[in-house]
Every structure is written in C-alpha cells, then in structure tokens.
N, C-alpha and C positions, 0 to 999 in steps of 0.2 A: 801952678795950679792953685784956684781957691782952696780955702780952708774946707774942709767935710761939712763943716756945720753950715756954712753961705751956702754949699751945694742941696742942702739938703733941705733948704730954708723952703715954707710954699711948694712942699711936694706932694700937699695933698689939694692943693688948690690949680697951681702950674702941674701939667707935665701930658704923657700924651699916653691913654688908655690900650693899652698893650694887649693882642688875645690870650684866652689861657685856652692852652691844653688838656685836654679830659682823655681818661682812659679811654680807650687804649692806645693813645698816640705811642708811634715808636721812640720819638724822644722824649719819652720818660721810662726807658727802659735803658736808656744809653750810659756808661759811664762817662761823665762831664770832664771836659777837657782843663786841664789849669790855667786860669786867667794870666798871661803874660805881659802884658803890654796896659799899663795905667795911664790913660791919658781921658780927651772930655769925650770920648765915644764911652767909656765908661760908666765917669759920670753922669753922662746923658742917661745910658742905660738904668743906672742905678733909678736915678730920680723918677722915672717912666715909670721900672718897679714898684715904686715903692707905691707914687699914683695909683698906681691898677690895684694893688694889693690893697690901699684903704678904702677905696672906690666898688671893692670887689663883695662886700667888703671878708678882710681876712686880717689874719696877726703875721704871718709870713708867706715871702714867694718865692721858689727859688726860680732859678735860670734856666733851667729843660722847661720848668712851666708855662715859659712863654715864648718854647722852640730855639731856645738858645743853650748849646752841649756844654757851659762855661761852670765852674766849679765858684758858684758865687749863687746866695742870699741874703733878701731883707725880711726887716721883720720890726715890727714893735708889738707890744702885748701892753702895753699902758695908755695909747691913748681912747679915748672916748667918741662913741659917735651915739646920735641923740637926734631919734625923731621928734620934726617939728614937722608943724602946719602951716602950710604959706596963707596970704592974704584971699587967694583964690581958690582955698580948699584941698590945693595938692597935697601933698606929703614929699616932704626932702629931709636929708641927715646933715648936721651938724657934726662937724668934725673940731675935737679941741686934746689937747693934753701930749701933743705928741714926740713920740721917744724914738724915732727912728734910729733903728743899726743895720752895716752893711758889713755881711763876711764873705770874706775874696779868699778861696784857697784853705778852707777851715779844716785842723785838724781834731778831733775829738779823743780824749782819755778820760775813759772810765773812772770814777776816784770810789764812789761808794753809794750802797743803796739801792731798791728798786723802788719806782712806782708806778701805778699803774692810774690811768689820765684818760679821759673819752675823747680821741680825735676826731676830726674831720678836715678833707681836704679838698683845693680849691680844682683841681682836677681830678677828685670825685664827689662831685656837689651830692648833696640829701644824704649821704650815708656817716654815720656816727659809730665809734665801735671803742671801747678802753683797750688800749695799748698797754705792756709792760716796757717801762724804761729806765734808763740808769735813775736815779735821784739827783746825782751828784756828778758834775761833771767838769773836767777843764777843757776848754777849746783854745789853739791857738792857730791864728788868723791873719790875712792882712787888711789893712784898710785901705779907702780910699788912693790914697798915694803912695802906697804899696811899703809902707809901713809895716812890720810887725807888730803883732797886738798877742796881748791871752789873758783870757777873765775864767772865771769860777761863776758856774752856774747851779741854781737847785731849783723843783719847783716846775711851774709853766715856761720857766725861761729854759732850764733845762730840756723840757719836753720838746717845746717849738725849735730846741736848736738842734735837737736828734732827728723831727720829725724833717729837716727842711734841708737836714746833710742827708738824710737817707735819698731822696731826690737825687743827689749829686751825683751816686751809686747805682740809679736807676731802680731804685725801689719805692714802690710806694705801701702805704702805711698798711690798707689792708695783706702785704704779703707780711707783714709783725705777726699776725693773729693763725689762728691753729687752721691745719687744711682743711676739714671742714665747713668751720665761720669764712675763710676768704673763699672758699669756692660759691659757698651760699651767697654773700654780700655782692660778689662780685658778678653773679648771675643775677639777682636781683637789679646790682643797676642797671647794667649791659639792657637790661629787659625794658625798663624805663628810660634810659636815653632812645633806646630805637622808640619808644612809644612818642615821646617828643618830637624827634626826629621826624 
C-alpha cells in the first residue's frame, strides 16, 4: 500500500463527490461499525471523503455522513479556501494550505477542561449553536494502514474530533445542547428543509 501521504496527495482536486446525509437519515442515528479490513477500497473511500468534505465546504466528515456505518473520519481545520473571480465573472474557491487527517477506529479520553465552541454541521446545514466540550483531549486511532496512532488535542482540533466521533455513535451535535434549544433548532430546520424540499 502507498504511503498516507501519496494517498492523500490531490484530494481536493482528484476524487469523486460523495452525497451527504442531512437529518433525519437513519444512518446518523446508527452506532458505526469498526473498520476491519485496510486495503485501496479504503483508501479510495478516505480520499472521496475527504474531496466531498473540502468541496462541501466543511473541516470534518464522518462515515454515516455519507451512508457509510464504518467507525472512520476526516477532517482538516487548517487549510484555506479563497474566493476568486474567473475571467468570465463567475465566482469559484481556491483551495490551498492543506492538512488532511484520517481516523479509523478512534478512541477518545477525556484529559481536561471545558469549552464551549459554536458548531455547525454538514448534515444540518444553516444551523449554528455553541457546544460544551472537553478542551483537552487524547484520541487513540488507526491510520491508513491500520497502524496505530494517538495524539493530544486542545482547541478546534479538539472540538472537530469530538464533534465527528459523536457521529460514529449516532449522535448529532444538536442532541449536546439542552432539551429545549434541540427540540427548538431541530423544529426549525425540519421546517426549512421541507420548505426547500
């Protein structure tokens, strides 16, 4: 198997636009099954991901997100995208700076801290709401080639790796927030997707 990084090279330029999932599909309610088998159906997958998610545009995607039960997200929070103006008056984004990561199988422990962070997520577009979450966090995970890995996160790294393992679990963000706020937010979109719809 290529190295992660060849796999992952032109994933925002290559790969193939994947659907996302919006409340209330049932597989984002599913507990995601563990990734067992590392090979280029994977890879393939990962790279797709990761495409949809910069394309989307988002900082993380997990795998129910786009109908798949697998205990696996990507994500970057560092690169840059930057509307430009073509020749002929369109508007398109420039994509530069990019930090792609992929977690297979993550485990998360608590270490210390709260904070609290304004989400939003890619299967529930328009709605924004501050989350409480750990600060501090360790996650241990595998990679690509099934690998084990484990980093220390704080921050929006932290945030986006709580917000993208909660997925995995079949939860989405607005169930973090008081019953109240989710029964409200989650009426309000319900209301507005059928208006689209």
């Amino acid at each position: 198997m290529k190295a992660n990084t060849e796999l992952l090279e032109n994933y925002s330029l290559q790969g193939e636009q994947l659907p996302i999932f919006t409340m209330p599909a049932p597989v984002l309610k599913q507990i995601a099954k563990p990734v067992e088998i590392f090979d280029e159906n994977l890879s393939t997958l990962c790279k797709n991901m990761l495409y949809t998610m910069y394309h989307a545009p988002g900082i993380g995607l997990a795998a129910p997100q786009i109908g798949q039960s697998i205990r696996l997200f990507v994500m970057d929070i560092d690169y840059n995208r930057e509307e430009v103006t073509r020749a002929d008056g369109s508007k398109d984004y420039v994509l530069s700076d990019f930090n792609p990561r992929v977690f297979i199988n993550p485990v998360i422990e608590k270490i210390s801290g709260e904070i609290l962070y304004e989400e939003g997520c890619l299967s529930v577009p328009g709605i924004y709401e501050e989350v409480t979450r750990s600060e501090h966090i360790k996650v241990k995970y595998q990679d690509l080639d099934g690998n084990h890995q484990e980093m220390e996160a704080t921050e929006l790294l932290s945030v986006c790796i709580q917000h993208e393992n909660d997925h995995l679990d079949g939860i989405v963000f607005l169930e973090r927030l008081s019953t109240l706020k989710r029964n409200f937010l989650t009426k309000k979109y319900l209301k507005s997707k059928k208006k689209k719809g």
